[in-house]
C-alpha positions, 0 to 999 in steps of 0.5 A: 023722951027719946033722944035724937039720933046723932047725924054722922059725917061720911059714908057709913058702908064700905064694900070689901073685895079682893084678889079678882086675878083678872087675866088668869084662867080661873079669874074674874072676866066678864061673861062675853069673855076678852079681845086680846091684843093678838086679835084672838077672843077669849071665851070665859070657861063653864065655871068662870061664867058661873063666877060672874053670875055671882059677881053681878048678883053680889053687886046688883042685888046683895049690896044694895040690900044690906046698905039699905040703898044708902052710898058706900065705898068700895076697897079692892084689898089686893091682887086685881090682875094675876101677872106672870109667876111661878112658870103657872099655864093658867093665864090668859095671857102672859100680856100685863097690858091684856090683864090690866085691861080685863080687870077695867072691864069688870072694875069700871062699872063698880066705880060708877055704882060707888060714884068714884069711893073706889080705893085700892091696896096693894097685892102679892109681888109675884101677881101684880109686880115688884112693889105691886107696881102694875097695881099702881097703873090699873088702880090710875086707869079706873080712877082710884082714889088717891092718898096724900102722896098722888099715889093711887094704889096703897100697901095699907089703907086707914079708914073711918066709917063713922065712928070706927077707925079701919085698917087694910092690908092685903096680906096676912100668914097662912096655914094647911091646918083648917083647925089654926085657921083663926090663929093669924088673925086673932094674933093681928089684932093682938098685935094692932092693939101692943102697937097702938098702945106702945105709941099712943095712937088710936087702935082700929076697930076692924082690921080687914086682910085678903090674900088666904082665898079664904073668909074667916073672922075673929070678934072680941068684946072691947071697951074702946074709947070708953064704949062698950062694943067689939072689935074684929079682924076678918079675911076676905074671901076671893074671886078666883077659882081653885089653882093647880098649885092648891091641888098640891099644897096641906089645906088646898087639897081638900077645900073648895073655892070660896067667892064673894065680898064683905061689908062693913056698916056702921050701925046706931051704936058700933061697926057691923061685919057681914060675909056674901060666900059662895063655894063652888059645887064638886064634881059629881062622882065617877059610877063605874059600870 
């Protein structure tokens, strides 16, 4: 006789997305562009209309495809508006108000989709302000979920998913080699796992980081807590086009715009990963007559 399925207490799917850069140029924006507080208009360019064609197309038909329907939440792992930096001309506009009020746009009908399950991670100082202060305000203006201490941005998220433990933290080392593209996220879960045992804490089974622009994922076979199954480490991929510091920088120069989200979904017996990935198409080449 077939055992009974055990019930799990909590949501079984959350939805991963990451570094939108709204307010920037070759950010996220909606498709009928922006009213800006001087009272100009912003158009989306060709490609960032492309951009949130796939957003809406990620949101409306792949996630609910691989939740099966089922309720989920949603964690923005970092850098949701792209602030002032580095003297960059790509913004918008240099008004935080503007940014912050572009990234409500987009981010307030997710929040409805996941009936208010939205969490927030703290981004990248130069983005989103010293100690990702600016991340903390439009995290309150969308209604993000709050941690113990009132704050409703973290700089790290635990979460469970039913029985797995999940840690987020938006930032992870880079490199300009695609051939060590793995190395800092294998080391990340080398690391969780010295530190949970160094302790005495519960090591997680998923550690989600952002930042790279870029997904990429480790998978190992592990017997936690008794049970036989995996434990993994990914990056996310991001919703903002290639930059002009990429276009400069070993490793940039030759890669395209990776867009998109993940899923994490627990299955009958262990945590499953999936990538939703799209890259931006080159430019045709040049035929000289």
């Amino acid at each position: 006789m077939a055992k009974a399925k055990k019930l799990r207490k909590g949501i079984q799917n959350i939805v991963v997305i990451s570094d939108t850069h709204c307010g920037c140029g070759l950010g996220l924006i909606g498709k009928d562009g922006f009213e800006l507080d001087t009272g100009g208009h912003y158009k989306p360019s060709r490609l960032q209309k492309k951009v949130y064609s796939w957003w809406e197309e990620f949101w409306h038909e792949w996630v609910p495809r691989v939740t099966h329907g089922e309720p989920f939440a949603v964690v923005h792992n970092g850098d949701g508006i792209e602030g002032v930096h580095h003297k960059a001309t790509t913004m918008v506009t240099a008004n935080i108000e503007d940014q912050k009020r572009i990234f409500s746009d987009v981010m307030k009908p997710i929040v409805d989709l996941c009936e208010g399950r939205f969490y927030m991670v703290r981004g990248t100082p130069a983005h989103v302000g010293p100690d990702a202060s600016d991340e903390e305000g439009i995290a309150r203006d969308i209604g993000a979920v709050a941690d113990r201490d009132g704050h409703r941005a973290r700089f790290e998220l635990w979460m469970r998913c039913g029985d797995g433990l999940i840690h987020f933290n938006h930032h992870i080392g880079t490199t300009s080699s695609s051939h060590h593209e793995t190395s800092a996220v294998n080391a990340e879960l080398g690391t969780a796992f010295v530190e949970a045992g160094r302790w005495g804490h519960e090591p997680p089974d998923i550690i989600v980081r952002s930042h790279r622009h870029r997904c990429s994922e480790v998978r190992l076979p592990s017997k936690k807590n008794k049970k036989r199954g995996y434990v993994t480490a990914f990056v996310t991929a991001a919703w903002q086009l290639k930059t002009p510091f990429l276009f400069k920088v070993a490793g940039g120069r030759m890669t395209m715009p990776q867009i998109g989200g993940s899923i994490i979904r627990m299955g009958e017996e262990e945590l499953h990963t999936r990538h939703w990935v799209n890259d931006i198409e080159r430019d045709p080449p040049e035929v000289v007559q």
